[in-house]
N, C-alpha and C positions, 0 to 999 in steps of 0.2 A: 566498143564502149566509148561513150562521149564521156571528156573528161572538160568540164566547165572551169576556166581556169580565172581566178579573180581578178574583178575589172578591178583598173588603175582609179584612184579618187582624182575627181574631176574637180577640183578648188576645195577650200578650207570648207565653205557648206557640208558639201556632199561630204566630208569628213569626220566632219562634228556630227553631222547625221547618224555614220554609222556606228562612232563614238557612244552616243546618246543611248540609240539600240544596244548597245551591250552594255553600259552603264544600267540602264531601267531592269534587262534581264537578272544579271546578278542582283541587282538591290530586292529583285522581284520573288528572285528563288530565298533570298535569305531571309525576303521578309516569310513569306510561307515557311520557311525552318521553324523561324523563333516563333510563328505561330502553333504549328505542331507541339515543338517545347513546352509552351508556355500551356498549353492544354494541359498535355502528359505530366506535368508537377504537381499543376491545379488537382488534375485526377488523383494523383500520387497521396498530395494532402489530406485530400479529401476522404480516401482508405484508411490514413494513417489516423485520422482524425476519431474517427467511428473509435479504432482499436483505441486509442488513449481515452475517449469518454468511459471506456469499461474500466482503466484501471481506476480514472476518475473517481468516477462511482462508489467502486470500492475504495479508494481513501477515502473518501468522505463517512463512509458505510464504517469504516474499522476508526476511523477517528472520533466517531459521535460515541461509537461505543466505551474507545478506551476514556474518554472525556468522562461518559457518564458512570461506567463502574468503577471512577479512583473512587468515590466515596466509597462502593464496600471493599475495595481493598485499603483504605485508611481504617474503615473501624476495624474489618479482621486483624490488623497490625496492632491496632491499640488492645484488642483481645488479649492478641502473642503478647506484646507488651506486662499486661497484669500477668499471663503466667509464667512470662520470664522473672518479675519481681518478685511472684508468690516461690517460685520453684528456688529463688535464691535467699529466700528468708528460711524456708522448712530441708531445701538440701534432696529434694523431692519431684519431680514431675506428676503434676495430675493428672488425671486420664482428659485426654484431647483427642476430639475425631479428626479425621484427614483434613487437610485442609487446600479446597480446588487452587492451581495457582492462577491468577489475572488472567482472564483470556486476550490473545491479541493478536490481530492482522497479520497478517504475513507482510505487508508494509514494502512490496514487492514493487515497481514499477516494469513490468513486462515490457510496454511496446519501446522504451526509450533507448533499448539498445537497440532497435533498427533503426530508431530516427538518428541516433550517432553513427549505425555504422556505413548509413548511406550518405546521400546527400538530402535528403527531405526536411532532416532540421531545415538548412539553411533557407529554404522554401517557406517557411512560417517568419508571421511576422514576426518584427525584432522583439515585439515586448511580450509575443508570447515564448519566444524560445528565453526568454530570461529566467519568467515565469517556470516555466516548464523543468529549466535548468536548476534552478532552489525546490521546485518539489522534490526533483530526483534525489540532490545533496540529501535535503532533512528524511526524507524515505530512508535511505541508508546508514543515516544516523539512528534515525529510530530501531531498524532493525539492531543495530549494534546496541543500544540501549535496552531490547524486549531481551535480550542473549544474557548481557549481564543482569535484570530483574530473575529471568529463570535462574540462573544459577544463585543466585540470592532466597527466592524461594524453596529451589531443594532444599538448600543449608536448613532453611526451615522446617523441614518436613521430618527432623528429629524429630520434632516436641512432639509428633503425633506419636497416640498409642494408647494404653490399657493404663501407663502408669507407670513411674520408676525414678530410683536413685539417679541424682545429675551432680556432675561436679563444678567447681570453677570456672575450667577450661570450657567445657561446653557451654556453661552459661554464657560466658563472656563471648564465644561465637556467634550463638543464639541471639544476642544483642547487636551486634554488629551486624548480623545478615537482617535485622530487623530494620534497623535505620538507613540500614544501604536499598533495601524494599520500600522504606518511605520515600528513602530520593529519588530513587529509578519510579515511581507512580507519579511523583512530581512532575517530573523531567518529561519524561512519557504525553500528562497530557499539558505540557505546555506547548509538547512539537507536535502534539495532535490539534492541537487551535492553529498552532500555525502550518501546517498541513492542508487543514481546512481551507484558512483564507488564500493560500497559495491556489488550489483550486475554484475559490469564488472569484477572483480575479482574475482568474486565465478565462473567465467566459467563454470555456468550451463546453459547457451545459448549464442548460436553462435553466431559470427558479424553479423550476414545476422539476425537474431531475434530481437540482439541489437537495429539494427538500424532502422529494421520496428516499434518495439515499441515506439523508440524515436521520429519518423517522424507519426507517430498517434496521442502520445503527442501533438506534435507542432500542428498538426490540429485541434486538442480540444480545445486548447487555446487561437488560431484565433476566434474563436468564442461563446465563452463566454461573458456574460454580460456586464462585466468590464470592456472589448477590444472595445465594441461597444461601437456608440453616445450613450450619456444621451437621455431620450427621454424626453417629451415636460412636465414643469410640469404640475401636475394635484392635484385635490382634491382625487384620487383612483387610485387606482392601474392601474400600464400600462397597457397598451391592451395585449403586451404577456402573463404577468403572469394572468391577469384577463382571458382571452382565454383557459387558461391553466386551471383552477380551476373549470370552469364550462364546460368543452370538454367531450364529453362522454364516458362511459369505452370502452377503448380499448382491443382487444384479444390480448390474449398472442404474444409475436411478433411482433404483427402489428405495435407496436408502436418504430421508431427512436428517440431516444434521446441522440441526439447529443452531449449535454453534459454532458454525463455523461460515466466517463473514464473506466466502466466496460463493454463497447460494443466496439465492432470496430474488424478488425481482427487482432491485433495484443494483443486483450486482452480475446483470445478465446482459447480453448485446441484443436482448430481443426489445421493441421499438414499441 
């Protein structure tokens, strides 16, 4: 076996020459890394990208809605309102049917905990990871604010019934879960505008996405509970929701449910 043993450098030339050659190589191999890299993020974004225009959508889709049914949740409050004053002038409760509570988003940001637990945030540009970081904050804010609105509404859901004796204490409860239900609808769609514009500004979906999401919204919230008649009192539950409790399993799919702001097509990843 011939073993070729390295020739001796013949002047500073021939030196720098072979210098040169191994300088270009590494520059040559690292520039192809960061090439590779620089694709693989691109790609990486570009995945992640798709997955946040869904939750997107859906905030825009649960904002328009909760935006557009504060009004009937302010007048069914001013209803409660006249029959917490009627029920403490006569000492009395009047017959009141159930009353649906607010409906509302799940207010959920799914894909943001991959973009924290990897490294792909930092791969987006700076103004939209900023962006992106204040929707997450006020999403999680609002969930904490729809937690206390429901439990504000339960409190509510004394007054329904056939009719009956009420006392002090309950009235004055009855009052306070009522004005604490005006703030939380306040509250609610103030961080749903700004919810909103947090995703009109990250311009990671187009006018034409915007505004199909915003106008699904509005049709979500036409028909929710709250927008509908009271229905007639009773001793049990309405006929929808009792309807609903004993209906039998449905197959995957089969089942429409209208309200709820994670169906519809503007709250789907289909293209």
């Amino acid at each position: 076996m011939d073993i070729h043993k390295p020739k001796p450098w013949h002047g500073l030339r021939e030196f720098l020459k072979e210098y040169l050659i191994i300088v270009v190589g590494v520059l040559t191999a690292l520039g192809a890394e960061q090439v590779v890299e620089t694709q693989h993020w691109r790609h990486e974004v570009e995945v992640a990208k798709e997955a946040i225009a869904f939750d997107l959508k859906r905030t825009v889709g649960g904002a328009a809605a909760q935006d557009a049914h504060t009004v009937c949740t302010v007048e069914r409050l001013r209803e409660i309102d006249e029959v917490i004053d009627q029920a403490q002038r006569t000492g009395r409760l009047p017959p009141l049917g159930w009353s649906f509570q607010p409906p509302s988003a799940t207010w959920t940001f799914e894909s943001w905990s991959a973009l924290t637990s990897g490294q792909i945030l930092s791969h987006f540009p700076n103004r939209e990871q900023i962006i992106l970081s204040g929707l997450a904050s006020e999403l999680e804010r609002m969930r904490e604010m729809r937690r206390v609105e429901s439990d504000d509404w339960a409190t509510l859901e004394m007054l329904s019934g056939a009719g009956r004796p009420i006392g002090d204490a309950e009235i004055a409860q009855a009052r306070i879960a009522a004005n604490h239900a005006l703030r939380d609808a306040g509250q609610l769609k103030v961080s749903a505008r700004l919810a909103e514009s947090f995703v009109a500004r990250s311009r990671l979906l187009s006018a034409a996405e915007l505004d199909r999401a915003f106008q699904e919204g509005l049709k979500v919230a036409l028909n929710t509970g709250i927008c509908l008649p009271r229905p007639a009192p009773s001793k049990s539950l309405p006929d929808q929701v009792a309807h609903y409790f004993v209906a039998p399993a449905a197959r995957p799919g089969d089942l429409k449910q209208t309200g709820d702001l994670g169906v519809g097509g503007a709250f789907t990843l289909e293209k």
